[in-house]
Biopython code that builds the backbone (N, CA, C, O; Angstrom):
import numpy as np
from Bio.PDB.StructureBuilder import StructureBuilder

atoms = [
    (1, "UNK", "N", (6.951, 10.585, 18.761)),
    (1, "UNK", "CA", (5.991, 9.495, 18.760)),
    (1, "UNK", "C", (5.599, 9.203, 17.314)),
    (1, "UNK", "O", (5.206, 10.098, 16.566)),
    (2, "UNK", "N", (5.723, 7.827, 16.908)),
    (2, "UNK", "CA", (5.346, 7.619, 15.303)),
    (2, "UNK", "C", (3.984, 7.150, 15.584)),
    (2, "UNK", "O", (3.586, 6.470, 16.530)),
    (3, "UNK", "N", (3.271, 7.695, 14.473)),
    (3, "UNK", "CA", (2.089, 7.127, 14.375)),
    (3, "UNK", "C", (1.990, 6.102, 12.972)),
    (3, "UNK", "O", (2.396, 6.360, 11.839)),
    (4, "UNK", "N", (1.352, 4.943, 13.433)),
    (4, "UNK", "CA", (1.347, 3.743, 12.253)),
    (4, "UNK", "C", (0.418, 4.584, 11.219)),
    (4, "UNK", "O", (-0.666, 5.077, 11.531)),
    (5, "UNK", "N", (0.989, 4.661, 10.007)),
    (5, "UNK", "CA", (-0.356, 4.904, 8.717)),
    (5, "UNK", "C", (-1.419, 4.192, 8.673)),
    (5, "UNK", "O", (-1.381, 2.973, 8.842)),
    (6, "UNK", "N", (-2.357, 4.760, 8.474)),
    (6, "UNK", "CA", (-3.832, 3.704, 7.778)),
    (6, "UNK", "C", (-3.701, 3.074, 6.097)),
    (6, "UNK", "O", (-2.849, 3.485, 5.309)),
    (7, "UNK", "N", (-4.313, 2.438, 5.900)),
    (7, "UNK", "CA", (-4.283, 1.986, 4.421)),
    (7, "UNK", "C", (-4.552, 2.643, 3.614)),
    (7, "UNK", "O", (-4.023, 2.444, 2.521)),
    (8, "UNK", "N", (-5.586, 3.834, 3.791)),
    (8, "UNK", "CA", (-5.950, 4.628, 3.133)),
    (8, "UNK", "C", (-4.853, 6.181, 3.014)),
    (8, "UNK", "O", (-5.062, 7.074, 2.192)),
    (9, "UNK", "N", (-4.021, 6.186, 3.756)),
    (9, "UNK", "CA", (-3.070, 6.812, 3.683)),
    (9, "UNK", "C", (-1.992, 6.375, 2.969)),
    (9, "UNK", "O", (-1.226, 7.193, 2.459)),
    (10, "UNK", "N", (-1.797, 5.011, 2.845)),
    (10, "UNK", "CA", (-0.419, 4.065, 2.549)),
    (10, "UNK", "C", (-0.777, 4.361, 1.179)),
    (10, "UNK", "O", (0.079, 4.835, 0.432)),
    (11, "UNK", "N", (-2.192, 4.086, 0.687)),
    (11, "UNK", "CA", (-3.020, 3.660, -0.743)),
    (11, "UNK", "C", (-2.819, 5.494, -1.635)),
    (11, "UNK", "O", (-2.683, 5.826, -2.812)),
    (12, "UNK", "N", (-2.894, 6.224, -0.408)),
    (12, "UNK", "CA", (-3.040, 7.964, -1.009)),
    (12, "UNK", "C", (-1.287, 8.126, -1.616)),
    (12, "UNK", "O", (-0.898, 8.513, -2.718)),
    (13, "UNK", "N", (-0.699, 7.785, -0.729)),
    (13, "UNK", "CA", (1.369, 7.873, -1.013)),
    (13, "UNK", "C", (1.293, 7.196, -2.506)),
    (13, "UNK", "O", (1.396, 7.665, -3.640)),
    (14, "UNK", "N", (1.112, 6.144, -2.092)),
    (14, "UNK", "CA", (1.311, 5.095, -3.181)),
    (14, "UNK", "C", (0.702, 5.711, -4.549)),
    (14, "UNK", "O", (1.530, 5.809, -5.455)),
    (15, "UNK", "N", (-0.453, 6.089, -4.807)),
    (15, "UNK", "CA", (-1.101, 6.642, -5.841)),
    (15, "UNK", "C", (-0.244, 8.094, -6.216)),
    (15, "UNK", "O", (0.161, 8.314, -7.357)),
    (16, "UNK", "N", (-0.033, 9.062, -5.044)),
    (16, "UNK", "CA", (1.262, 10.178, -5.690)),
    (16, "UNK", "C", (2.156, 9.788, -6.235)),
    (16, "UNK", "O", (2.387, 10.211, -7.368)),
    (17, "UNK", "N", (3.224, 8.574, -5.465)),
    (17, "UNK", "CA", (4.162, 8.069, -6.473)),
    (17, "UNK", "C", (4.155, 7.877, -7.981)),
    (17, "UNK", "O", (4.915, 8.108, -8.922)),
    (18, "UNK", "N", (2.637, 7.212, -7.729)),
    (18, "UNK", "CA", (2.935, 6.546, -9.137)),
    (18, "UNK", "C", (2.560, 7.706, -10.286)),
    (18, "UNK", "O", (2.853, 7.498, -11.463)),
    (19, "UNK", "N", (1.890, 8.948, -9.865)),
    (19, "UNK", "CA", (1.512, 10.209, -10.744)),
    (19, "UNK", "C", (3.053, 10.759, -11.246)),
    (19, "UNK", "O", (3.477, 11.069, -12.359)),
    (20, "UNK", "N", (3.641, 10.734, -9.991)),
    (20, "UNK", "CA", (5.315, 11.897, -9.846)),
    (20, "UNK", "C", (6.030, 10.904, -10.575)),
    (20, "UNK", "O", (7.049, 11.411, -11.044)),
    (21, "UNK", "N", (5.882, 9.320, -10.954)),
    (21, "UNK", "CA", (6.985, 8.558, -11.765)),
    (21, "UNK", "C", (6.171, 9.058, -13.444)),
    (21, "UNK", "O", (6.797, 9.507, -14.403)),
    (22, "UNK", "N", (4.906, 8.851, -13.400)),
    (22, "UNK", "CA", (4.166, 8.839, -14.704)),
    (22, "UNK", "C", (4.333, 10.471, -15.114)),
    (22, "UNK", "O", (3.831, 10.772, -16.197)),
    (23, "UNK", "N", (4.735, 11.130, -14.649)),
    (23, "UNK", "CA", (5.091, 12.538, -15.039)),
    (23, "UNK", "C", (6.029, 12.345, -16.148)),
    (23, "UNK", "O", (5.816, 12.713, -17.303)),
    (24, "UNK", "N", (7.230, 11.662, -15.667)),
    (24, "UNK", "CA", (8.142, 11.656, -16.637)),
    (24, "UNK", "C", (9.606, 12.754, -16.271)),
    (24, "UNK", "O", (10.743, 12.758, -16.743)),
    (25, "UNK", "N", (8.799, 13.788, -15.012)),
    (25, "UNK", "CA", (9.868, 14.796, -14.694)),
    (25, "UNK", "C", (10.591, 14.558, -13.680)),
    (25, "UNK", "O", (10.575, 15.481, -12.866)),
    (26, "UNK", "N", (11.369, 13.479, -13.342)),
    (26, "UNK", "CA", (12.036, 12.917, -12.426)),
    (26, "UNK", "C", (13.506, 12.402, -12.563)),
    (26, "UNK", "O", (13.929, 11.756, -13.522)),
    (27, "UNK", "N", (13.912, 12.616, -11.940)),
    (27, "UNK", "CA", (16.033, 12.838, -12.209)),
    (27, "UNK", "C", (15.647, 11.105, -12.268)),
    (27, "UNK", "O", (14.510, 10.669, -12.087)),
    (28, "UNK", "N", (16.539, 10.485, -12.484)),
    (28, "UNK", "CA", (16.641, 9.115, -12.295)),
    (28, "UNK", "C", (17.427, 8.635, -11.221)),
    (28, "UNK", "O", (17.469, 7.413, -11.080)),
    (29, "UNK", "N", (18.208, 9.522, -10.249)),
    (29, "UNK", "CA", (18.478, 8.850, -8.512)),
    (29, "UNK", "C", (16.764, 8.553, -7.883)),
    (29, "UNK", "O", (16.326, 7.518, -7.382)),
    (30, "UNK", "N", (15.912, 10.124, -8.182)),
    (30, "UNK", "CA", (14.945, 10.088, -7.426)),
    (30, "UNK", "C", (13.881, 8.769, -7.607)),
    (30, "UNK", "O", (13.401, 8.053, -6.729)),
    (31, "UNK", "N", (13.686, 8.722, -9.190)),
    (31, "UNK", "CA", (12.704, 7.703, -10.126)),
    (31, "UNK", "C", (13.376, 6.445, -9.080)),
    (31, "UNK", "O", (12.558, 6.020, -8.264)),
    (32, "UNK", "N", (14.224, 6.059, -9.045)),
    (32, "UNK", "CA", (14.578, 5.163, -8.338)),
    (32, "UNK", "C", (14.073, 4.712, -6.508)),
    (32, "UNK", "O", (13.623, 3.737, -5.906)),
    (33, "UNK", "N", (14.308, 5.485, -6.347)),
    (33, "UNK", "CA", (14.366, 5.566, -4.978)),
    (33, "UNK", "C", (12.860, 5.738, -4.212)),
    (33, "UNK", "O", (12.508, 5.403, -3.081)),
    (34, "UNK", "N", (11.842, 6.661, -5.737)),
    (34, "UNK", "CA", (10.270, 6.753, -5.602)),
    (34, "UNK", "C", (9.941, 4.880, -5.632)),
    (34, "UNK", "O", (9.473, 4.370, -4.615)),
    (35, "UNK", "N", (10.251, 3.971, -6.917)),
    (35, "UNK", "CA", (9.945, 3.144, -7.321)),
    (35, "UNK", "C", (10.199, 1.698, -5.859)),
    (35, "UNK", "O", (9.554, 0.695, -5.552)),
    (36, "UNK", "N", (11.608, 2.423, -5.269)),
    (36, "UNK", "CA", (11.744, 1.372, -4.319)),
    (36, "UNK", "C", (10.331, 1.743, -3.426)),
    (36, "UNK", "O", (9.333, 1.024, -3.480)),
    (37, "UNK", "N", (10.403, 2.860, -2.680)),
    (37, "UNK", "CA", (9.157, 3.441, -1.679)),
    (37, "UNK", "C", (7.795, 2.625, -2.371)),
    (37, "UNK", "O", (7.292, 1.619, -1.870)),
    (38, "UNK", "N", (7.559, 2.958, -2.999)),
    (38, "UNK", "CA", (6.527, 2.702, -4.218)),
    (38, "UNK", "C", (6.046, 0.887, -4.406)),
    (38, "UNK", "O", (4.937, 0.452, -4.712)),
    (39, "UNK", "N", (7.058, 0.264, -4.161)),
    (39, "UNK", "CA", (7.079, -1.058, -4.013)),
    (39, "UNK", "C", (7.208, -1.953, -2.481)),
    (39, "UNK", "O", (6.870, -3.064, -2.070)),
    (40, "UNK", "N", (7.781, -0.961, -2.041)),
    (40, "UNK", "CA", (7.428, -1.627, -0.184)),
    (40, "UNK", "C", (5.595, -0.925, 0.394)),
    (40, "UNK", "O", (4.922, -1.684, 1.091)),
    (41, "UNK", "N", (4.993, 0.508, 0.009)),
    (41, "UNK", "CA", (4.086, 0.294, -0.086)),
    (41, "UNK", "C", (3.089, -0.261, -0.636)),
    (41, "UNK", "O", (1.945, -0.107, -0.210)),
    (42, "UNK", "N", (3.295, -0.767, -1.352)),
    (42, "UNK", "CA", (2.369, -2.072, -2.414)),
    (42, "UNK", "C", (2.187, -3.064, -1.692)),
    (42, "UNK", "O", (1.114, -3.647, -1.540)),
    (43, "UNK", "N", (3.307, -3.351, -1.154)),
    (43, "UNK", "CA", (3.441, -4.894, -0.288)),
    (43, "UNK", "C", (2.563, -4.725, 0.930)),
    (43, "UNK", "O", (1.618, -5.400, 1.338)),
    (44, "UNK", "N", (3.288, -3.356, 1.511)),
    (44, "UNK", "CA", (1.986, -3.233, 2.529)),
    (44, "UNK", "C", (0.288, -3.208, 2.736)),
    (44, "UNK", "O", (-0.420, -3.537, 3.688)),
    (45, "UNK", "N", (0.062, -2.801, 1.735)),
    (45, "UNK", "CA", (-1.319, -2.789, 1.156)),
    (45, "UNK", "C", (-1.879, -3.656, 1.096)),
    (45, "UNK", "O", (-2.993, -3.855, 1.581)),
    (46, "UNK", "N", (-0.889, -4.729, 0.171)),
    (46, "UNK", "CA", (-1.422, -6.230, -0.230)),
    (46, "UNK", "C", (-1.449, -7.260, 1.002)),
    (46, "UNK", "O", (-2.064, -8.319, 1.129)),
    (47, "UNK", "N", (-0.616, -6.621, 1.821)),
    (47, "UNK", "CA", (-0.670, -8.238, 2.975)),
    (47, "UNK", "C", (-1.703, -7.165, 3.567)),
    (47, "UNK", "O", (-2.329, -8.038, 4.169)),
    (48, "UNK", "N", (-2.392, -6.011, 3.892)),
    (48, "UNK", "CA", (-2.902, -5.363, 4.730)),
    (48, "UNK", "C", (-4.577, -6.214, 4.448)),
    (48, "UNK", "O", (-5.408, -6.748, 5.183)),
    (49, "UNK", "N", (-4.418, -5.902, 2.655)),
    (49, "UNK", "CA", (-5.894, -6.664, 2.427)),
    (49, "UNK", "C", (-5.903, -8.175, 2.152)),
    (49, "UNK", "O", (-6.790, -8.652, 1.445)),
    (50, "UNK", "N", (-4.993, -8.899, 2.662)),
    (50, "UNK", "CA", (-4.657, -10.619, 2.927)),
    (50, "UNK", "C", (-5.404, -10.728, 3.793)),
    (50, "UNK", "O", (-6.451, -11.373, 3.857)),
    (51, "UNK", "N", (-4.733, -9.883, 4.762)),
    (51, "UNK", "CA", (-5.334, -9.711, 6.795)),
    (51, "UNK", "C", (-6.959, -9.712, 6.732)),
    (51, "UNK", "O", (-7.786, -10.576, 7.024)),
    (52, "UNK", "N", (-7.073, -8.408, 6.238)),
    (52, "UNK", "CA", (-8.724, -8.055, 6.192)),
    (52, "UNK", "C", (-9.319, -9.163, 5.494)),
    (52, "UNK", "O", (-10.418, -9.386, 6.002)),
    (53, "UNK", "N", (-9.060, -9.987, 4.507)),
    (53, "UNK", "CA", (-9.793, -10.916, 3.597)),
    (53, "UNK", "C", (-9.864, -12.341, 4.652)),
    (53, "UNK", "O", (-10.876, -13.040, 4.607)),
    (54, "UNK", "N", (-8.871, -12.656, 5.465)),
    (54, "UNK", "CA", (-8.751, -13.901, 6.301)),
    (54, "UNK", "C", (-9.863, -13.483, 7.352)),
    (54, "UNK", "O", (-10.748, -14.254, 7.724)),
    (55, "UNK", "N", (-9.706, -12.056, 7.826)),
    (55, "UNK", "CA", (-10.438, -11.993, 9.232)),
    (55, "UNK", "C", (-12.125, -11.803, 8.609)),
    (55, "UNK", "O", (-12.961, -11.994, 9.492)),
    (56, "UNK", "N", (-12.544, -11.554, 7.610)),
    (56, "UNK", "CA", (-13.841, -11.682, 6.823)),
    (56, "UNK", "C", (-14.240, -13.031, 6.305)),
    (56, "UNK", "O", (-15.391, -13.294, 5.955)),
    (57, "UNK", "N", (-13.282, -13.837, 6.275)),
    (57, "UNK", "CA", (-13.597, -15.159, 5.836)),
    (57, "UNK", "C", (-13.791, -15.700, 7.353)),
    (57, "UNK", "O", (-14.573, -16.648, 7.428)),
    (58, "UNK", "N", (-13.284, -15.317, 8.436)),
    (58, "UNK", "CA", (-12.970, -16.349, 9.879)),
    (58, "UNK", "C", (-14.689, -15.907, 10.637)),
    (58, "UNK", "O", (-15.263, -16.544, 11.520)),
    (59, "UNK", "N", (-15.189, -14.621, 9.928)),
    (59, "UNK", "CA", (-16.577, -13.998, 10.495)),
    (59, "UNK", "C", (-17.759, -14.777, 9.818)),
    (59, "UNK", "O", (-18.788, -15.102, 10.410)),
    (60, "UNK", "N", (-17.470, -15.042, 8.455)),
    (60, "UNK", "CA", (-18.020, -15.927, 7.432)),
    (60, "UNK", "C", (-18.073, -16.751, 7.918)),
    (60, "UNK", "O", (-19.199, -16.629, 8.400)),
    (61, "UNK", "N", (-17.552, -18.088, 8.411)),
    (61, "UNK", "CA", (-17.357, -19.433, 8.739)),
    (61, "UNK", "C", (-17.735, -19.363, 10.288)),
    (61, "UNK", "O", (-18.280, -20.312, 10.851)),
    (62, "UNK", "N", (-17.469, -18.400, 10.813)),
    (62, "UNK", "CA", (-18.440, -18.190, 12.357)),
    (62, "UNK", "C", (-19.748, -17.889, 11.858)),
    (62, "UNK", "O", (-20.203, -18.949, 12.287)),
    (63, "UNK", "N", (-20.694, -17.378, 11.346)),
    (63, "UNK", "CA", (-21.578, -17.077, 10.925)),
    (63, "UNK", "C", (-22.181, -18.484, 10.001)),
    (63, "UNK", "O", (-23.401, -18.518, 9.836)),
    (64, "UNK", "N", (-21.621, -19.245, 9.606)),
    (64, "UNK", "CA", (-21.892, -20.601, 8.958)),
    (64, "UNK", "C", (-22.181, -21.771, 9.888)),
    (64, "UNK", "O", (-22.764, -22.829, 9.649)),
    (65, "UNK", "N", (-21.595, -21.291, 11.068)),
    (65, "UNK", "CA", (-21.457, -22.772, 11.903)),
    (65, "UNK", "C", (-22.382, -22.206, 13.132)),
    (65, "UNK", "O", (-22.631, -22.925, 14.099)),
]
sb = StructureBuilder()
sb.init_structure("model")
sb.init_model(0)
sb.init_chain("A")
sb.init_seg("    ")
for serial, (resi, resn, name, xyz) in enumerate(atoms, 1):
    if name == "N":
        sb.init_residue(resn, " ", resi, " ")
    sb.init_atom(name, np.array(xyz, "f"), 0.0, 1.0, " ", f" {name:<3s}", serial, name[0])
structure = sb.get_structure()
């Protein structure tokens, strides 16, 4: 059974990556392959807080009218 990550989990990965690339001690298959991971969680993050920013604006404008 997979369980979907939270953002705050996606946001915790994402922040190791970027420590284990900024190390500097990384073969360059791996540096690679961190950087791809590293960049599909970004994306996720960013449309995650698109979502949250639309559904706070749609509570906003209910709350206006």
């Amino acid at each position: 059974m997979s369980k979907t990550k939270t953002y705050e989990q996606k946001q915790d990965e994402l922040e190791a990556i970027v420590a284990k690339l900024e190390s500097g001690n990384v073969p360059l298959d791996e540096m690679i392959a961190l950087y791809e991971q590293g960049e599909a969680l970004y994306r996720e993050c960013a449309e995650t807080l698109d979502a949250y920013e639309k559904r706070l604006e749609s509570f906003a404008k209910k709350e206006n009218d």
